[in-house]
N, C-alpha and C positions, 0 to 999 in steps of 0.2 A: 767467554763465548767466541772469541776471534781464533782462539785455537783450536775449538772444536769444530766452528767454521768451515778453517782450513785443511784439517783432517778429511771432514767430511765430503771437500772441494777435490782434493785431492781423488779420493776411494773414486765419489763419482767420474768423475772425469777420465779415470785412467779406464776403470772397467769400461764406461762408453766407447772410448777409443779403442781399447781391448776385442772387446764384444763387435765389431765395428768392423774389427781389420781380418779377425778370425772369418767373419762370413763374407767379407770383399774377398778374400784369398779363393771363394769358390759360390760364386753367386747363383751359380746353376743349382750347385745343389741348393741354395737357400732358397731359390725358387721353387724346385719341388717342396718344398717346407710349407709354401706360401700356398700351394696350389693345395694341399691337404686344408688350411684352413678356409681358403675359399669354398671348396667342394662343403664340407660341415656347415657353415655361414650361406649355402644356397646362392654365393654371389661366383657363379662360375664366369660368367661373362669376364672376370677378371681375369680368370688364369690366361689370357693371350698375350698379356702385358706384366706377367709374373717376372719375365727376368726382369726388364727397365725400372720394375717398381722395386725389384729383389736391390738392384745397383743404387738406385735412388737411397733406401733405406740404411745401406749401409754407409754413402758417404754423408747422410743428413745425420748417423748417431756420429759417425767418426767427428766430425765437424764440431758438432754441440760440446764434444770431450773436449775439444781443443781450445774453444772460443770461454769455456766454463773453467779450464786453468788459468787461459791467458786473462778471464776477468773481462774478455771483451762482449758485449753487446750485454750487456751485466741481464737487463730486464726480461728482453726478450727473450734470450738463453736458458733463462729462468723458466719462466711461461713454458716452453717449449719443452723443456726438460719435464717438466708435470706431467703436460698434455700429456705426451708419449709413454711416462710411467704409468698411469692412471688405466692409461688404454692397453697395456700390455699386463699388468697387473689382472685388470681385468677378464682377458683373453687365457693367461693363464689360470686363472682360478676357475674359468668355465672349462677350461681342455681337463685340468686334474679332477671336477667335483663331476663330469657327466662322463668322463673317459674318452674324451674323445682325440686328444692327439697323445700320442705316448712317450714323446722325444719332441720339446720346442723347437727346438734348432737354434736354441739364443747362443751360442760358441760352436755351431756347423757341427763336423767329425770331429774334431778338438775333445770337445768334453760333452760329454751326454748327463743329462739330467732329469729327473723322473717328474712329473709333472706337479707332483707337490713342493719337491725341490726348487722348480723354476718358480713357482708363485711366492714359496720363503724368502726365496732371493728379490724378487721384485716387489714384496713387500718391506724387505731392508730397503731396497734403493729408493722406494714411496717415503719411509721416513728421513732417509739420510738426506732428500731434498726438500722435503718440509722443513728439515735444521736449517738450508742454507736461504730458504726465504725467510726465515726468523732471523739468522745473521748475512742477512744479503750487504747489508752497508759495511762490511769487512770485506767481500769481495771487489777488487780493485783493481783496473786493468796493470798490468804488468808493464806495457808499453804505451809512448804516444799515441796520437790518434792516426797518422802518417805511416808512421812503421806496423803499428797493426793491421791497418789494410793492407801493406806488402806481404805481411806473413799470411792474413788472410788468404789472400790469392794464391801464392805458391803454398799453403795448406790444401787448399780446395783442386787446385791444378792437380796435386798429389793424391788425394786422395780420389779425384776421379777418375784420371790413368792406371792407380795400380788397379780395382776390378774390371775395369775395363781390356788390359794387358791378361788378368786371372782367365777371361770369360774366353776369348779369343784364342786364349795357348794353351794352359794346366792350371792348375792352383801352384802358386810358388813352393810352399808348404804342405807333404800331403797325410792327410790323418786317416785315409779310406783303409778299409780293411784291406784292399787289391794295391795297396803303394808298390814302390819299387822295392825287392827285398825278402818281399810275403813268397812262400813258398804256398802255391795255390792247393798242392794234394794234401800238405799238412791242416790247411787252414779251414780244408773243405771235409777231413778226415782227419777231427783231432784226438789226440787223445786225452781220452778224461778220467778223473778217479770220481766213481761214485760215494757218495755220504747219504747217511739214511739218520732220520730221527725217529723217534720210540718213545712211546712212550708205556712206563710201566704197571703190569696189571694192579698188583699188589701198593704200590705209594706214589704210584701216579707220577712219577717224575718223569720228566719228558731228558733224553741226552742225544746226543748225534755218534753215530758211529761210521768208522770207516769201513765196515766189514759187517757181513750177518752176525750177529752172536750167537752161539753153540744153540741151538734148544730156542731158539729165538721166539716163535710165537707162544710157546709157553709161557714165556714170562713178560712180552712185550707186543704191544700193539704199534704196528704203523700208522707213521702220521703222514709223511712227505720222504723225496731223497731232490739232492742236489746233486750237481755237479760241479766238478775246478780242472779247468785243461792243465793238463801236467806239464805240458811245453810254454811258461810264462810268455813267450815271445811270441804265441802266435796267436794273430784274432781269430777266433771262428766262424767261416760265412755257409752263409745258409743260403740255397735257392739257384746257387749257379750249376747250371748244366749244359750238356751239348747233346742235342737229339740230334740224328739225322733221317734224313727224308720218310726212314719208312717208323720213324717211334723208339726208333735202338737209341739209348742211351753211349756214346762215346766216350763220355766225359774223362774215366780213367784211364782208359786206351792212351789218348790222347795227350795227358799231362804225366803220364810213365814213361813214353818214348822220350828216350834220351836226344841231346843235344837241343838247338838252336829251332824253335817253331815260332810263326807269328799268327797269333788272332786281331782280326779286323773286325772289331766291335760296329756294327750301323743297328742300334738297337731299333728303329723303326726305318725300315726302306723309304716309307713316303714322306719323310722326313731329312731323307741322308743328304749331306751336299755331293753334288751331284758335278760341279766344277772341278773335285780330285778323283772324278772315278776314271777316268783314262789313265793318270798317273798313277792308281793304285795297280791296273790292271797291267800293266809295264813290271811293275813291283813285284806284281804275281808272276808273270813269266818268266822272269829272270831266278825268283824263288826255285820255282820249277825246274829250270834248267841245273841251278846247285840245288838239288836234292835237299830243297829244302821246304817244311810244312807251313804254309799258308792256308788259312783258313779264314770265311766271315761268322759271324756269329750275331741273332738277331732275333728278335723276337715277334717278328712279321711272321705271319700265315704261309704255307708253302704257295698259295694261290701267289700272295707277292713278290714270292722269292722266286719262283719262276718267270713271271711277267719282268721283275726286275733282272734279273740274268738275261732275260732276250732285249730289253730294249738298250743295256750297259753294256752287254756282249761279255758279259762277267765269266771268268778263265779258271776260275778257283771256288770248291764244293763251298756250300752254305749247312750251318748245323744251327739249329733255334734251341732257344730258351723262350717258353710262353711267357712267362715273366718279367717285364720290360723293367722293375726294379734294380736287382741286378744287375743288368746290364750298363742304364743309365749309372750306376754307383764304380764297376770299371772303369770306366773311365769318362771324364766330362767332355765327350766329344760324339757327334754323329757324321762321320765316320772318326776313329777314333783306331790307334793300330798299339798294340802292345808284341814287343819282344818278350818271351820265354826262353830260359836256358834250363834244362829236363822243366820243371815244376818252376820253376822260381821267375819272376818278375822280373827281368834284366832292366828294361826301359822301355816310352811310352812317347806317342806324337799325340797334336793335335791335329786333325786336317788342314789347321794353316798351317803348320811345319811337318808336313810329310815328308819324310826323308826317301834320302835315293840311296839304291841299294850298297851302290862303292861305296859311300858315307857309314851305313851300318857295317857292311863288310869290312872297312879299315877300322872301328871302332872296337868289335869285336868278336870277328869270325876268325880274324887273322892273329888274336893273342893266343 
């Protein structure tokens, strides 16, 4: 029993920290995660406090990983560890059996799991923590009681500066479709090979094929077709676009022109911080002067984006996307600035680190 225990101690414990540190890396987006089940649950009043609770959540599992290795706070640890599985367990098994959310967010952009998947899995971690209150008396703190409050604290100190640091800058780690890297026209026009399945009139056997077969409905009925991007490397995103003002679609225009462009994501004006809008507008000017494409992009009504251009004295066109998803998924920031070189993702601010243009221009205008 002491080694299955410990097995068991282990699995738990690292997944919690695992699980923990994946959605501290990006709490924002784990807050949209949060805000989808509030909206379902009828308790909106919470979504104003989705990030602090999104941050909260993430260093109270990181934490319990830690203190459920080190064997510290044996009981409580315990207790707590249920609670939280019980009630996630739960939540899962309601979002797969009535349909209502499609993607937990229990590992963020990381890894995606389909909703029956995520209640499998928290139905292991429901038993693998029942083992360890059956062999709770094998778990054993690792350290004194002196030195484990030291770790404590510089645990807890740590794990609340790094989402903290994540929410403020970027995600350290980025798993979004839009990372650094992604080639946005491929991503956004990918290519795919179709597959079709069939099945047959005569012996009924159902096969998948890559291709129509000669005579095809003669001898076979359609069931479904799939698809598989032939470019392994690229994720495919769906929903990003650039209107401008009169409904014209830009979007390819605009990630075809060759060289160095920058999109300034403020996916909600009445929302945007508003303390970097001088500095962006500097940004802009100078863009302008080298011949270079600055643009904002946002998902505000033209009513706002007007109003917002006269009171920010804003220097550079605006093009929307009605679909504030999207946008917020570019990048974790309102205002939020991504470099392009033709299509491709170069690099990425947050409005606390907006850079100045010498700084981008010695980094890569001048290689």
């Amino acid at each position: 029993m002491k080694i299955i225990t410990t097995i068991c101690r282990i699995l738990v414990g690292c997944l919690f920290i695992f699980s923990g540190l994946i959605k501290a890396n990006d709490t924002l987006g784990f807050s949209y995660k949060l805000n989808e089940y509030f909206e379902i649950f009828g308790t909106n009043f919470l979504i104003g406090i989705s990030q602090p609770l999104a941050t909260f959540i993430c260093i109270f599992e990181i934490l319990l990983g830690f203190t459920l290795l080190m064997g510290a706070r044996r009981k409580l640890t315990l207790w707590l560890l249920l609670l939280m599985i019980i009630f996630f367990t739960f939540l899962t098994f309601y979002s797969a059996y009535f349909h209502k959310v499609e993607e937990c967010g229990c590992f963020g952009d990381f890894l995606h799991l389909t909703p029956w998947t995520s209640f499998t899995k928290d139905l292991v971690l429901l038993i693998l923590i029942i083992v360890l209150f059956i062999g709770k008396d094998y778990i054993n703190p690792i350290f004194g009681p002196r030195l484990e409050n030291v770790v404590l604290v510089i645990i807890l100190i740590a794990v609340t500066a790094f989402p903290i640091y994540t929410y403020n800058y970027l995600p350290v780690k980025d798993f979004r479709a839009y990372r650094i890297g992604t080639d946005l026209y491929k991503a956004i026009h990918p290519q795919v090979k179709y597959f079709y399945k069939l099945k047959n009139k005569a012996t009924g056997e159902v096969k998948e094929f890559d291709h129509w077969p000669e005579n095809w409905d003669k001898e076979w009925d359609y069931i479904e077709n799939r698809t598989e991007s032939i470019e392994k490397d690229v994720t495919p995103i769906n929903g990003f676009a650039m209107h401008n003002e009169y409904g014209e679609d830009y979007t390819d225009e605009f990630l075809q022109k060759p060289g160095y462009k920058f999109i300034l994501v403020e996916w909600d004006l009445t929302k945007a911080n508003r303390g970097v809008q001088g500095k962006i507008n500097d940004f802009a000017a100078v863009c302008s002067l080298n011949k270079i494409e600055f643009v904002g992009l946002t998902s505000s009504d033209s009513m706002t984006v007007l109003n917002f251009k006269k009171e920010i004295n804003v220097n550079y066109p605006f093009y929307t996307n009605l679909d504030d998803v999207p946008l917020r998924t570019m990048i974790r920031a309102n205002p939020g600035l991504i470099l392009l070189k033709d299509a491709t993702v170069v690099d990425m601010w947050h409005y606390h680190s907006f850079p100045s243009f010498n700084d981008v221009k010695e980094k890569y205008f001048k290689k």
